[in-house]
C-alpha positions in Angstrom: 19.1 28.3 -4.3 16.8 29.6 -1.9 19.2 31.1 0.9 15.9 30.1 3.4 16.5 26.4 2.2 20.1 27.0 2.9 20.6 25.4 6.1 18.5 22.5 6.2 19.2 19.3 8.3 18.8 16.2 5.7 19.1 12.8 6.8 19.6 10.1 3.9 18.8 6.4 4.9 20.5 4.3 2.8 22.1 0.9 2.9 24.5 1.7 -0.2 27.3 3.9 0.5 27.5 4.8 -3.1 23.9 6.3 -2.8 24.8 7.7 0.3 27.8 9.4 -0.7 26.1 10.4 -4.1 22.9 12.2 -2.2 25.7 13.7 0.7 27.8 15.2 -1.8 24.8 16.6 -4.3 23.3 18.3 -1.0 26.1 19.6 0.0 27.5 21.2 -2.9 23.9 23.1 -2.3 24.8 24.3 1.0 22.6 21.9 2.9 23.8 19.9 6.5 23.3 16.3 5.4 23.3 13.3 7.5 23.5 9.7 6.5 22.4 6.5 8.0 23.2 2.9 7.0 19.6 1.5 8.4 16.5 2.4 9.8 18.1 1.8 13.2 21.1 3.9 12.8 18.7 6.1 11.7 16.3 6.1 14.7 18.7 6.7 16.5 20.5 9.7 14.7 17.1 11.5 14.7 16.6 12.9 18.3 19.7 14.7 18.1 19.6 15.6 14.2 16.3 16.4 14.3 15.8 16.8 9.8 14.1 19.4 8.0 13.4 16.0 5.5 14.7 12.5 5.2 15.2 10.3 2.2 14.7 6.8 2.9 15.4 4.0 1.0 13.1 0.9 0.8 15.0 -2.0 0.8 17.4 -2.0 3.5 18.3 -5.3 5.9 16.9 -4.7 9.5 14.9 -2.6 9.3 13.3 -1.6 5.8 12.3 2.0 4.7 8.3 1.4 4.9 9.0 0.6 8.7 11.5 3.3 9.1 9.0 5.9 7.7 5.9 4.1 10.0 8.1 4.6 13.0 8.8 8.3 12.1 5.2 9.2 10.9 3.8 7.8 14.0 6.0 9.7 16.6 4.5 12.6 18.0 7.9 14.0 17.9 9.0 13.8 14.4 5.5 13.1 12.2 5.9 16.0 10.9 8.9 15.5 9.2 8.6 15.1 5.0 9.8 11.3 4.5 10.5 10.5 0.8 11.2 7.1 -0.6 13.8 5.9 -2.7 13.9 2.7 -4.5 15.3 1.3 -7.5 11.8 -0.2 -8.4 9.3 1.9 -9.9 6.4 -0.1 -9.3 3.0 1.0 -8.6 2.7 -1.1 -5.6 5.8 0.1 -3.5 4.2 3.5 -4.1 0.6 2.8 -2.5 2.7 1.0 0.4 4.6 4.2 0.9 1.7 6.4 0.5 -0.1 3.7 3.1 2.9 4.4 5.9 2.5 8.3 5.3 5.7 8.8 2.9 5.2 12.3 1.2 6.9 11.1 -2.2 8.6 8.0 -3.7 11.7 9.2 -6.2 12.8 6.4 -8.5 16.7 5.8 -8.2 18.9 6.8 -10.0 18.0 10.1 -8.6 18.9 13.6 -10.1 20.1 16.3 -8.1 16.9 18.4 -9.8 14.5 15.4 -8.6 16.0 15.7 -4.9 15.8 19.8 -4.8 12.4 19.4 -6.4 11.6 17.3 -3.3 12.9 19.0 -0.8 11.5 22.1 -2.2 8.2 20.6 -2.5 8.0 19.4 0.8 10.2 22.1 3.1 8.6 24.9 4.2 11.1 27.5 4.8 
């Protein structure tokens, strides 16, 4: 790994704890400081003081879902210019144009590799 990407801030959004725990351990085996949220509000809240490098989000969460999560971060001045990518278990065509329409950088399909989230994260980090 890139010893620039080595101490990145990720935040993972996610309302399963297995997906959390999977992403969290996968990230941090590759020396990166990961953060996990259970919804878009823990998540909102966590930012400020977290302030990510990138945040994985997934779509279908109760409360507050990941297209509103990543609206609400793409359209603060403070943190639009943090990479959002989506995660859902549906690969549809749709869900991707809505993503792409609230100003998500990519949409991985879960499961998720540990290649397809160091692809993303080198894709869309710039170190």
């Amino acid at each position: 790994m890139d010893d620039k990407l080595q101490n990145l801030k990720i935040m993972v959004i996610d309302d399963s704890k297995t997906i959390r725990r999977t992403a969290e351990t996968l990230l941090q085996r590759e020396g990166f400081n990961v953060v996990t949220a259970v919804d878009g509000f823990e998540a909102l809240s966590k930012i400020a003081e977290v302030n990510p490098d990138i945040v994985f989000v997934d779509i279908m969460m109760p409360r507050l879902d990941g297209y509103q999560t990543c609206a609400l971060i793409k359209n603060s001045q403070s943190y639009q210019n943090i990479p959002v990518i989506m995660l859902s278990s549906k690969d549809g065509l749709f869900d991707q144009a809505k993503g792409r329409v609230v100003g998500s950088d990519e949409y991985l399909t879960k499961p998720f590799s540990k290649d397809e989230l160091l692809t993303a994260i080198r894709n869309h980090v710039q170190a």
